[in-house]
C-alpha positions as CSV (number, residue, x, y, z in Angstrom):
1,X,37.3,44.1,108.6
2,X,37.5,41.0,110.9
3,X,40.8,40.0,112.3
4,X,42.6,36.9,110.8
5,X,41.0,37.6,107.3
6,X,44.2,39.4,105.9
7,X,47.8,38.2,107.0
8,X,50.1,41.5,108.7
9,X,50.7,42.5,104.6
10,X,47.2,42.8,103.5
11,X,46.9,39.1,101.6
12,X,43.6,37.7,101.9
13,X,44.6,34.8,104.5
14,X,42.4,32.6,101.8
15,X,44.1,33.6,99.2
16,X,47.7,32.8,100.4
17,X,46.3,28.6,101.4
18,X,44.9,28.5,98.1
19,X,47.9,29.4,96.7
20,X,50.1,26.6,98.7
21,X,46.8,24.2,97.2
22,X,48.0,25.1,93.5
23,X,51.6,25.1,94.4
24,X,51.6,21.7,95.8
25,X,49.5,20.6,92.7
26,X,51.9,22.3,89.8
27,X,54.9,23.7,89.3
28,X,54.4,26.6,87.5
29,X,50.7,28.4,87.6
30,X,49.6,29.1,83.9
31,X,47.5,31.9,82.9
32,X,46.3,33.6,79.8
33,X,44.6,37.0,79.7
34,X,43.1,37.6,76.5
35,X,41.3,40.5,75.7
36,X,38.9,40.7,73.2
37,X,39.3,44.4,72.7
38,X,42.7,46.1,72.0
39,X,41.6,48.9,73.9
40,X,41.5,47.5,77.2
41,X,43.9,47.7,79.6
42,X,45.2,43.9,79.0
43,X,49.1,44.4,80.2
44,X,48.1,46.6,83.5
45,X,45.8,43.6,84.4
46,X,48.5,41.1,83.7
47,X,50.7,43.0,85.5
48,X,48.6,42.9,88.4
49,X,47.9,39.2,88.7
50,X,51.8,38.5,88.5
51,X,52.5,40.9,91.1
52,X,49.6,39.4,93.6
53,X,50.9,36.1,92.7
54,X,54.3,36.6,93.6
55,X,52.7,38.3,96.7
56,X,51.4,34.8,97.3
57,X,54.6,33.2,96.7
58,X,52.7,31.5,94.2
59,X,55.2,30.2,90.7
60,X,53.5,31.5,87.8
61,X,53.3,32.6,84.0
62,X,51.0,35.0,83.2
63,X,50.6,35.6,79.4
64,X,49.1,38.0,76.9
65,X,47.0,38.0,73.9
66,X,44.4,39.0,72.0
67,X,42.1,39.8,70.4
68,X,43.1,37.7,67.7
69,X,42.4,34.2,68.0
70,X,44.8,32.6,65.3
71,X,48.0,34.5,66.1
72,X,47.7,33.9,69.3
73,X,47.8,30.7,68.6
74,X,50.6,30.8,66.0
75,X,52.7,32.2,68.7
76,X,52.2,29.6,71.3
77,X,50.0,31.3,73.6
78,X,47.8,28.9,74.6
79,X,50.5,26.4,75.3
80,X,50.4,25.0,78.8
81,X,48.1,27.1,79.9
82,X,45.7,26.4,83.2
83,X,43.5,29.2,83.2
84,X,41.9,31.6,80.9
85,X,41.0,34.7,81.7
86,X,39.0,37.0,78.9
87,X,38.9,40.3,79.2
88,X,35.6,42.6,78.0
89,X,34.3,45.5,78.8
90,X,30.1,45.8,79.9
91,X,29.0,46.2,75.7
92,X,26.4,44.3,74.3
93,X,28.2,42.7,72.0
94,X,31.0,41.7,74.2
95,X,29.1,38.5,75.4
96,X,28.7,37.8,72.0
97,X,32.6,37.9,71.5
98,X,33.1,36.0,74.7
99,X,30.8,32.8,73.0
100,X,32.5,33.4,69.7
101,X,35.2,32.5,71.7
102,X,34.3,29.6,73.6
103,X,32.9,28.1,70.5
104,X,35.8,28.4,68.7
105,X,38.4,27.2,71.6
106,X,36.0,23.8,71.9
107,X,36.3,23.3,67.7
108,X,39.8,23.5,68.3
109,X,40.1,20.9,71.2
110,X,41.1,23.6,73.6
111,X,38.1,22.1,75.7
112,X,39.9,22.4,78.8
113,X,40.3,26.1,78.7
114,X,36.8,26.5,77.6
115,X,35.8,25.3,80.7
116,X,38.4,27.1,82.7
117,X,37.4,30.3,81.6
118,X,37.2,33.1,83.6
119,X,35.6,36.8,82.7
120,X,37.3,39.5,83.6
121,X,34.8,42.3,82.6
122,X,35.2,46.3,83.0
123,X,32.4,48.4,83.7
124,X,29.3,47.7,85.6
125,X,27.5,44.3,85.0
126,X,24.6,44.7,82.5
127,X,21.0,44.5,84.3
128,X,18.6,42.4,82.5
129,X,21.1,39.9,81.0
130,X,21.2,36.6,81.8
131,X,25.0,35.7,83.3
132,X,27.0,34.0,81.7
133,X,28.1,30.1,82.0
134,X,31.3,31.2,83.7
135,X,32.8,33.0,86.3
136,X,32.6,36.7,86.3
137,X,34.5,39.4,87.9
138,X,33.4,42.7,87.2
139,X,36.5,45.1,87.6
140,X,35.8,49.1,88.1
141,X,36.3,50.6,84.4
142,X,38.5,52.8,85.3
143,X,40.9,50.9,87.4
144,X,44.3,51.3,85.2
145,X,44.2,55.3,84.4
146,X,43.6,55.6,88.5
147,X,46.8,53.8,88.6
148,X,48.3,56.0,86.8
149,X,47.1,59.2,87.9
150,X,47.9,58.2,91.6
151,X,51.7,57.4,91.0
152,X,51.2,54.7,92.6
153,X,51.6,50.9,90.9
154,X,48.3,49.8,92.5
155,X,46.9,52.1,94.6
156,X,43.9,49.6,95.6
157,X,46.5,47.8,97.7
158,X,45.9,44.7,99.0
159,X,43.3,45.9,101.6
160,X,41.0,46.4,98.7
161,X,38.8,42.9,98.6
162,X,38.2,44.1,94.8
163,X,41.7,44.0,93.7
164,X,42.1,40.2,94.7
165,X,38.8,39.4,93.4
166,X,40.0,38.1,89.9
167,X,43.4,36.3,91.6
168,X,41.1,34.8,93.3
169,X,38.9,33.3,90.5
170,X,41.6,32.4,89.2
171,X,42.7,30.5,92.1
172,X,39.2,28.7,92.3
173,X,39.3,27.7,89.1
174,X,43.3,26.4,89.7
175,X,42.5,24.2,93.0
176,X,38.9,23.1,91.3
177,X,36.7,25.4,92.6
178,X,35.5,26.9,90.1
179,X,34.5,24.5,87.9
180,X,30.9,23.1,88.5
């Protein structure tokens, strides 16, 4: 690891000036995870990107939802919301899910988060699949029940360039990075 890369507590040095980018920009940084299985590990990710993003000093809201579209909805979850983050695992009929999606949040005039979408996928990327139109982060499938084996919250730490990898999609897509 190079020096000046990570500040003295492990926080990607790029990380923590993105962070003062969004802050100066908004008051409060919005995010959604949605999942688009129940059986993923939706809250332990949330709880991750809250925690890095106080780390940051960075306001935020980090919400939950999924996999149903409509009651998400109904409950206000896509209310002032910056970035979305959708979370799949590597199946073949998750990208499938993700563009159900997508479709469905631009025939409801949620074009903005369409096009802020981030996806958080578990598991390995597919080989021989086209990528899709957004940004990807591919998260290690079984990052949550190594959590809890460990005892530890987050094991990973912040050393671990993979565990600020989606923070820090998010965080391009908040200062305008990500989108293309």
């Amino acid at each position: 690891m190079k020096a000046g890369r990570n500040t003295s507590d492990g926080v990607p040095a790029a990380r923590q000036q993105q962070a003062k980018e969004v802050a100066a920009l908004r008051a409060e940084l919005g995010v959604l995870l949605f999942t688009l299985d129940p059986a993923l590990p939706l809250a332990e990710l949330a709880e991750q990107l809250a925690e890095q993003f106080a780390e940051l000093q960075l306001p935020s809201r980090v919400a939950i939802a999924g996999p149903q579209r409509v009651a998400a909805v109904m409950d206000g979850k896509f209310t002032g919301i910056d970035v979305l983050v959708v979370l799949g695992d590597a199946g073949v009929e998750t990208e499938d899910r993700l563009m159900d999606l997508v479709e469905w949040l631009l025939a409801n005039g949620r074009r903005a988060l369409a096009e802020n979408l981030v996806f958080a996928q578990l598991g390995h990327q597919p080989k021989n699949r086209p990528a899709p139109a957004f940004a990807r982060v591919v998260l290690e499938r079984n990052f949550a029940a190594e959590a809890r084996k460990s005892g530890l919250r987050f094991p990973w730490a912040a050393s671990s360039r993979a565990s600020w990898e989606l923070a820090g999609a998010v965080l391009d897509y908040a200062t305008g990075l990500g989108a293309e």
